[in-house]
C-alpha beads as a LAMMPS data file, in Angstrom:
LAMMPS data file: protein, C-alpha beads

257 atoms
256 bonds

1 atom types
1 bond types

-500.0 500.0 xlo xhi
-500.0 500.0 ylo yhi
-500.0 500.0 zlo zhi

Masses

1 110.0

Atoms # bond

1 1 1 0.000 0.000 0.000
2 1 1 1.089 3.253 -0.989
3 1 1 1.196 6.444 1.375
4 1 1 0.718 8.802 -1.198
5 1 1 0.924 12.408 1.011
6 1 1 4.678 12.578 2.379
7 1 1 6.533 15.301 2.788
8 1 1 10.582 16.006 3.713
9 1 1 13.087 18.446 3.900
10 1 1 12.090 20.356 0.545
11 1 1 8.923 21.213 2.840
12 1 1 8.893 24.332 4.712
13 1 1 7.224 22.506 7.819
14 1 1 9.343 19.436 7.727
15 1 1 12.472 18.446 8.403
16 1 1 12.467 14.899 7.443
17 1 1 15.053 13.383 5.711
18 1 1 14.739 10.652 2.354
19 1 1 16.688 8.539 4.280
20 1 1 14.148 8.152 7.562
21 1 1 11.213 8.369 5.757
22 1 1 12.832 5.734 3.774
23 1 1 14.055 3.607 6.723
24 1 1 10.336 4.106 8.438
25 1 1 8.188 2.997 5.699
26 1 1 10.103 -0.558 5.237
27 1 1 9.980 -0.893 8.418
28 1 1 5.946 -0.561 7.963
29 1 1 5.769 -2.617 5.064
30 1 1 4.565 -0.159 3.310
31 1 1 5.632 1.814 -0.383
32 1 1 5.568 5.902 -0.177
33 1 1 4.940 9.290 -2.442
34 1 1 6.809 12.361 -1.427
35 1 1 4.523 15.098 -2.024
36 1 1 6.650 18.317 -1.137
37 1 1 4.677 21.692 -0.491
38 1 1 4.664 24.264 -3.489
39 1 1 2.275 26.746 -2.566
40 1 1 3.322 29.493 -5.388
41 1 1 2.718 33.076 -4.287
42 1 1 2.140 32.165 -0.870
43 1 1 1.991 35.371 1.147
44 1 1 5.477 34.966 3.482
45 1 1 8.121 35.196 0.937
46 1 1 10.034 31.605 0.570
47 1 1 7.506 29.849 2.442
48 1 1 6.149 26.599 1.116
49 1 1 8.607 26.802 -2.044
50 1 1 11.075 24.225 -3.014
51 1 1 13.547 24.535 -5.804
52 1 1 12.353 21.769 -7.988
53 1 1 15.718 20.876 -10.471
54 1 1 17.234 20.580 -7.411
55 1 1 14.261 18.244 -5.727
56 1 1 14.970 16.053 -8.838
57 1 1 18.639 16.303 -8.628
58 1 1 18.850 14.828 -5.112
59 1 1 15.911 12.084 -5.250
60 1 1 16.120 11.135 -8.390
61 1 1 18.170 8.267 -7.767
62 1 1 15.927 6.771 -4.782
63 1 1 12.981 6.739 -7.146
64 1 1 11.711 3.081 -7.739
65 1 1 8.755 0.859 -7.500
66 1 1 8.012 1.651 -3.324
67 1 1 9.761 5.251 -4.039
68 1 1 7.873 8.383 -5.959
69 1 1 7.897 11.432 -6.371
70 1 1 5.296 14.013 -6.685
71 1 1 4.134 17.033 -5.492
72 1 1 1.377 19.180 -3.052
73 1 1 0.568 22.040 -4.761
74 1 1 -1.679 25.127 -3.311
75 1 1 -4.747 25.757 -5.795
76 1 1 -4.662 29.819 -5.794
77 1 1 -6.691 31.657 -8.626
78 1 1 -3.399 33.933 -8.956
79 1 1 -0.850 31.237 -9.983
80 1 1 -2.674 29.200 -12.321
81 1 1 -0.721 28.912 -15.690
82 1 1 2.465 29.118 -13.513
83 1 1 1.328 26.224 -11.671
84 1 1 0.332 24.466 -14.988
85 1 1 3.982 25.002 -16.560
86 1 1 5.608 23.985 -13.590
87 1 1 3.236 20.322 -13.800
88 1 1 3.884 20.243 -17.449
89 1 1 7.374 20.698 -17.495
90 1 1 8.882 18.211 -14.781
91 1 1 8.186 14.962 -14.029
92 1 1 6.355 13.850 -10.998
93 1 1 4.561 10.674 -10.482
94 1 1 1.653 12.453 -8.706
95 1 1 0.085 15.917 -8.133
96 1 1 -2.290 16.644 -5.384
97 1 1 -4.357 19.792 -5.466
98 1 1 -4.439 21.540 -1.848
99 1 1 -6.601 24.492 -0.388
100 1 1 -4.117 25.942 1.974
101 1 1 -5.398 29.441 1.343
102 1 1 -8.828 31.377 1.557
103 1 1 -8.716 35.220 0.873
104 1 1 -5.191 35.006 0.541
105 1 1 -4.653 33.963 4.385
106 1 1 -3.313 31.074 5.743
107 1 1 -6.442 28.648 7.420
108 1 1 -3.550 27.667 10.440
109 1 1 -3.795 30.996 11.784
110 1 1 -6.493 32.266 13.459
111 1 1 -6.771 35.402 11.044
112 1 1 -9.130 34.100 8.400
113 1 1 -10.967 32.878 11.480
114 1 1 -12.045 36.868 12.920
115 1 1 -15.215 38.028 12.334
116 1 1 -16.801 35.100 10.688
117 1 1 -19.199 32.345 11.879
118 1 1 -17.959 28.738 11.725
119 1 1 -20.636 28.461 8.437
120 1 1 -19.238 31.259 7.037
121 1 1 -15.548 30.421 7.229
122 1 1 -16.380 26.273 6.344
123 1 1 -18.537 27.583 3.439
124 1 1 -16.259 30.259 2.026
125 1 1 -13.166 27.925 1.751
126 1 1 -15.207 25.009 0.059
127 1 1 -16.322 27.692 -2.140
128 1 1 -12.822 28.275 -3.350
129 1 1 -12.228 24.684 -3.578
130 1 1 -14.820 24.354 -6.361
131 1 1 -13.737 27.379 -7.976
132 1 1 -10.062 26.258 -7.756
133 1 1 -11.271 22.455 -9.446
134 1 1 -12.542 24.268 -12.087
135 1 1 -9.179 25.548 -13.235
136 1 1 -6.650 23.369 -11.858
137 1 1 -7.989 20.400 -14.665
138 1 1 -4.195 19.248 -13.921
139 1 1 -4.118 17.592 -10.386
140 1 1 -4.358 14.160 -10.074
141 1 1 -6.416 14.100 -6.622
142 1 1 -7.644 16.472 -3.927
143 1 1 -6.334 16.603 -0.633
144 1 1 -7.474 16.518 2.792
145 1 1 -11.131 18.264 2.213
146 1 1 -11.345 18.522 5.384
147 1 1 -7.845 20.494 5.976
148 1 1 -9.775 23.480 7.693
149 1 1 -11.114 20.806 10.419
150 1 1 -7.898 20.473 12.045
151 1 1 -7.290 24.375 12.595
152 1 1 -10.612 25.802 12.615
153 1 1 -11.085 28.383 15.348
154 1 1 -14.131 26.938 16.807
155 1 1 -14.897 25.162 19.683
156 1 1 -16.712 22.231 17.364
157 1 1 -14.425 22.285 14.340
158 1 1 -15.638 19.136 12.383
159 1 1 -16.909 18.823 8.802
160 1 1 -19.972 18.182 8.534
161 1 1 -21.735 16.690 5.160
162 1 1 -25.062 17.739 6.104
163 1 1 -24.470 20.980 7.262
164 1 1 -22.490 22.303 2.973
165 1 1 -24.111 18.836 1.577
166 1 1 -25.200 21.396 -1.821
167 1 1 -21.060 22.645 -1.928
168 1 1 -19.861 19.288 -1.290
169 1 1 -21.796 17.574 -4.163
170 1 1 -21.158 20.139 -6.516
171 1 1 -17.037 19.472 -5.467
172 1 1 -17.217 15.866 -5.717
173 1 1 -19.191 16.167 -9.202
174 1 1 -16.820 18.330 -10.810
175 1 1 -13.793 15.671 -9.426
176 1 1 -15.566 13.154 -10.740
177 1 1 -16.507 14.647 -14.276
178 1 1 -12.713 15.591 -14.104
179 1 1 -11.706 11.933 -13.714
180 1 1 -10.131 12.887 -9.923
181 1 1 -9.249 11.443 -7.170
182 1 1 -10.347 12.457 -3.609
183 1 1 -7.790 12.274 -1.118
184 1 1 -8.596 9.997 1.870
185 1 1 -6.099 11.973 4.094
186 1 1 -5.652 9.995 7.446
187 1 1 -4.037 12.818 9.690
188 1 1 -7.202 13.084 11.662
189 1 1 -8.270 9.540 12.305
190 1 1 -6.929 9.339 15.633
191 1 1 -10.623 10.510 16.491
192 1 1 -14.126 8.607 16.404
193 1 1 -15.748 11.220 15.616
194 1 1 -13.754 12.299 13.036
195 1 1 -14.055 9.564 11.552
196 1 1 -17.419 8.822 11.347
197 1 1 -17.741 12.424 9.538
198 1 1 -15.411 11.163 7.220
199 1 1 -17.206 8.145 6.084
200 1 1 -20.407 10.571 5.842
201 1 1 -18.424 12.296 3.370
202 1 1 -16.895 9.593 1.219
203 1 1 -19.789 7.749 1.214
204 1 1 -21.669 10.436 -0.842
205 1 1 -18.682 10.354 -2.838
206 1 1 -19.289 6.531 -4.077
207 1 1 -22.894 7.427 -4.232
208 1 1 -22.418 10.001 -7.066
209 1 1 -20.235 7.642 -9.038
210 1 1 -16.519 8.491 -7.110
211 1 1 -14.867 5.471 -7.606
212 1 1 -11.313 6.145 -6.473
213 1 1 -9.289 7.297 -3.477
214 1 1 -5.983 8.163 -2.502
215 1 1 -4.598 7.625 0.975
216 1 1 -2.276 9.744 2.593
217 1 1 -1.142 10.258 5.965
218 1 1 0.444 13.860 5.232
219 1 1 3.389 12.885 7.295
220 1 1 6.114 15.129 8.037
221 1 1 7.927 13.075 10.542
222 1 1 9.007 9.402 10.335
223 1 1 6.617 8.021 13.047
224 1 1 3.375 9.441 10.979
225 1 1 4.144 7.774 7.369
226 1 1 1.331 5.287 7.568
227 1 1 -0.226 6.271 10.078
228 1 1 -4.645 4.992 10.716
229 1 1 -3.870 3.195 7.126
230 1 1 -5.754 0.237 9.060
231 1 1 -8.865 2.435 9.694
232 1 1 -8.411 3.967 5.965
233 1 1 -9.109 0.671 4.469
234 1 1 -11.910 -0.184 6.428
235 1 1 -13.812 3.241 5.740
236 1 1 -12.764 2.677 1.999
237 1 1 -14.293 -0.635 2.224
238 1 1 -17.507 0.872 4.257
239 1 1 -17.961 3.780 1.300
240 1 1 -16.614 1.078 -2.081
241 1 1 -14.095 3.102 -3.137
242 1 1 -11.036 1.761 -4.298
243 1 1 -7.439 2.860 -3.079
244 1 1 -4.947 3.444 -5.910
245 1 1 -1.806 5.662 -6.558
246 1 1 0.012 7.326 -9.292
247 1 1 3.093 6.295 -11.179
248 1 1 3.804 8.730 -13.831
249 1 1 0.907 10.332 -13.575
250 1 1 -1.316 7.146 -14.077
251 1 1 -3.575 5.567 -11.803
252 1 1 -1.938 2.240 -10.731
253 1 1 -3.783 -0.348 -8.564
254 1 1 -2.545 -2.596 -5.389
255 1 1 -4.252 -5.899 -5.605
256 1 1 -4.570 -6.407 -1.792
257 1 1 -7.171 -2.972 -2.212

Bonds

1 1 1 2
2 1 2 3
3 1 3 4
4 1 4 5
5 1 5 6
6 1 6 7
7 1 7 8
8 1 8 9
9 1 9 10
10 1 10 11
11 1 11 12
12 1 12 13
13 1 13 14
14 1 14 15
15 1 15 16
16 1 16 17
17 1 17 18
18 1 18 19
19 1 19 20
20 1 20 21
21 1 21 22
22 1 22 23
23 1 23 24
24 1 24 25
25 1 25 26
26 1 26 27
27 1 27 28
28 1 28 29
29 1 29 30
30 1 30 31
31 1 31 32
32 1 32 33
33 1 33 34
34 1 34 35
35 1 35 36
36 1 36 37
37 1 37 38
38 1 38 39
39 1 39 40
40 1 40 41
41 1 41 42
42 1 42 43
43 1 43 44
44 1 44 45
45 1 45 46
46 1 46 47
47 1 47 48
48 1 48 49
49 1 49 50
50 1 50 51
51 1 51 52
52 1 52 53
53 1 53 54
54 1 54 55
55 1 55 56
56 1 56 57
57 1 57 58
58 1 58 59
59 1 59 60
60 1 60 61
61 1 61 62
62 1 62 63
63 1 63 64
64 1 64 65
65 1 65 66
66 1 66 67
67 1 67 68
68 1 68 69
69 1 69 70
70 1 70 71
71 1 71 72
72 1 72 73
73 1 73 74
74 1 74 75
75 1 75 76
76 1 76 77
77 1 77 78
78 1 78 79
79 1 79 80
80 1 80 81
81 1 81 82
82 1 82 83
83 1 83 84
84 1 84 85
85 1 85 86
86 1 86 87
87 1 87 88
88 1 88 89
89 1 89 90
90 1 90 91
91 1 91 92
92 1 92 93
93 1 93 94
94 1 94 95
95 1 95 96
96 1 96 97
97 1 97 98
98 1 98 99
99 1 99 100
100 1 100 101
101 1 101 102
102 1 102 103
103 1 103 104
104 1 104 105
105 1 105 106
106 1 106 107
107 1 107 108
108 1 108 109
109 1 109 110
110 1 110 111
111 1 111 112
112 1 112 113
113 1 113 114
114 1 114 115
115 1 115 116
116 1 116 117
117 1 117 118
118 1 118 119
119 1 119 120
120 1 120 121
121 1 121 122
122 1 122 123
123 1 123 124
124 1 124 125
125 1 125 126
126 1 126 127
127 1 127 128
128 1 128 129
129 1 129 130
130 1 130 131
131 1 131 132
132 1 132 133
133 1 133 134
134 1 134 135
135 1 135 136
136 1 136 137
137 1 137 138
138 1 138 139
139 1 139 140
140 1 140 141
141 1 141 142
142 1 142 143
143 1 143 144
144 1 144 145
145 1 145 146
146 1 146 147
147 1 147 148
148 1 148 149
149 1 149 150
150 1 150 151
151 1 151 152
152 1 152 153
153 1 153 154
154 1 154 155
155 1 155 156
156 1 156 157
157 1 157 158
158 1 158 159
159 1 159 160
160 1 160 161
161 1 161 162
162 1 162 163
163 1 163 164
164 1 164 165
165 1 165 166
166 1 166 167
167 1 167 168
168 1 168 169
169 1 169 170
170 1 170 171
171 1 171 172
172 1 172 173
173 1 173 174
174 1 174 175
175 1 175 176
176 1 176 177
177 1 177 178
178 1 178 179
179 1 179 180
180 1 180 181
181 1 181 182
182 1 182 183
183 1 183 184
184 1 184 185
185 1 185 186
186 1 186 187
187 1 187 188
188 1 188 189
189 1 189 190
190 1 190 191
191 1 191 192
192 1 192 193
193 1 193 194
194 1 194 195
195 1 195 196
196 1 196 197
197 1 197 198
198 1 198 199
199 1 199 200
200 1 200 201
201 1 201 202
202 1 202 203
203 1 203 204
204 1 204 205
205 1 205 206
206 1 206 207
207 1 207 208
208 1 208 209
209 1 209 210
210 1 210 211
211 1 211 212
212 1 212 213
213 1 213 214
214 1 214 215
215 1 215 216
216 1 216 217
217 1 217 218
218 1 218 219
219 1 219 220
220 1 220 221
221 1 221 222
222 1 222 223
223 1 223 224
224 1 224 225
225 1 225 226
226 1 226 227
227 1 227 228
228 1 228 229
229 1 229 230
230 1 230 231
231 1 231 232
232 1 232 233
233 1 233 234
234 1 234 235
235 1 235 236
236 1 236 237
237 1 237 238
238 1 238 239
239 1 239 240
240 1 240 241
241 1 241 242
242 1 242 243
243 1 243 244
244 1 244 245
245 1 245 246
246 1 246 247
247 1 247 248
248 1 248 249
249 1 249 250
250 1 250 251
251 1 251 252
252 1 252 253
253 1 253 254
254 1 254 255
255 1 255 256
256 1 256 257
């Protein structure tokens, strides 16, 4: 099985190396995708950047059948045919599409956050994820939908389906008109409850038509690569989706899934 949402040094946030992600992920049994952060005219200067000759330059030679390499890039209305060369002119196995961004703030800090209800903020930055999905038709899946649930400024900060069920459809119809993926990211299934508003979610993905998934734990240490893969499959077998990856930028399929 493949985590497919890794990230390492090149990362602004991590400081990883290829060698103990490496070391980690055998020791898990387990194949891996680094996915570094390129989040092109982010609003701190040389944040969430990586120079990407040199990215293929250094890992290059680890790349195999349980190594790839790919990349997380920030969907932002302002970069979008610079983001489209950048996918078009290098090599990566696979390219997840990320919201990091709403109204040009970053959704860790509790900025974006002031002066809005928890529907307004929740509905604002799904709104931008459609709108980004309708012009970044070069991603291969999109991750973590529910990215603002880990930082959300609220004293309830889940997801809820029912609560943007309209938004959500519409996102999960234009993925799947797209040919998509939807990431199953796994950073937040140390919690029941999250996950049981996960599986509400990807279950209304199947019932549109989703077929696939991607699974990544978003790890930026060694001890998270993998991490609630056992609970991934089992919600991906509760919603019948099936769990593939990308090799050159082509779905590929693990028998065992």
């Amino acid at each position: 099985m493949f985590d497919t949402h890794v990230h390492t040094v090149f990362s602004s946030d991590s400081d990883m190396s290829i060698e103990s992600a490496k070391k980690s992920a055998e020791g898990k049994g387990i194949s891996f995708i680094i996915t570094e952060h390129m989040d092109l005219n982010f609003p701190k200067e040389d944040l969430f950047r990586f120079d990407v000759g040199r990215y293929f330059n250094e890992y290059s030679g680890w790349r195999g059948d349980n190594l790839l390499l790919g990349i997380e890039l920030g969907m932002k209305k302002d970069c979008i045919e610079d983001a489209r060369k950048l996918i078009e002119n290098n090599a990566f196995d696979y390219v997840i599409g990320s919201v990091h961004l709403v109204e040009n703030k970053d959704l860790y800090y509790p900025d974006y956050y002031e002066g809005k209800t928890k529907h307004e903020a929740y509905l604002k930055y799904l709104q931008v994820m459609l709108d980004d999905l309708k012009r970044f038709d070069f991603i291969d899946s999109l991750g973590h939908i529910d990215y603002i649930a880990r930082y959300g400024k609220f004293e309830d900060r889940e997801l809820y389906y029912k609560d943007f069920s309209d938004i959500i459809d519409e996102i999960f119809v234009k993925l799947i008109q797209n040919d998509k993926c939807l990431e199953l990211n796994t950073r937040r299934f140390n919690n029941e409850d999250s996950i049981k508003n996960m599986i509400d979610v990807y279950k209304r993905f199947g019932e549109l038509g989703g077929k696939y998934i991607t699974v990544g734990s978003d790890a930026h240490d060694p001890s998270a690569i993998g991490a609630n893969f056992k609970c991934a499959e089992e919600v991906a077998r509760i919603c019948n989706l099936k769990i593939v990856y990308f090799k050159d930028r082509a779905k590929e399929y693990d028998k065992n899934f």
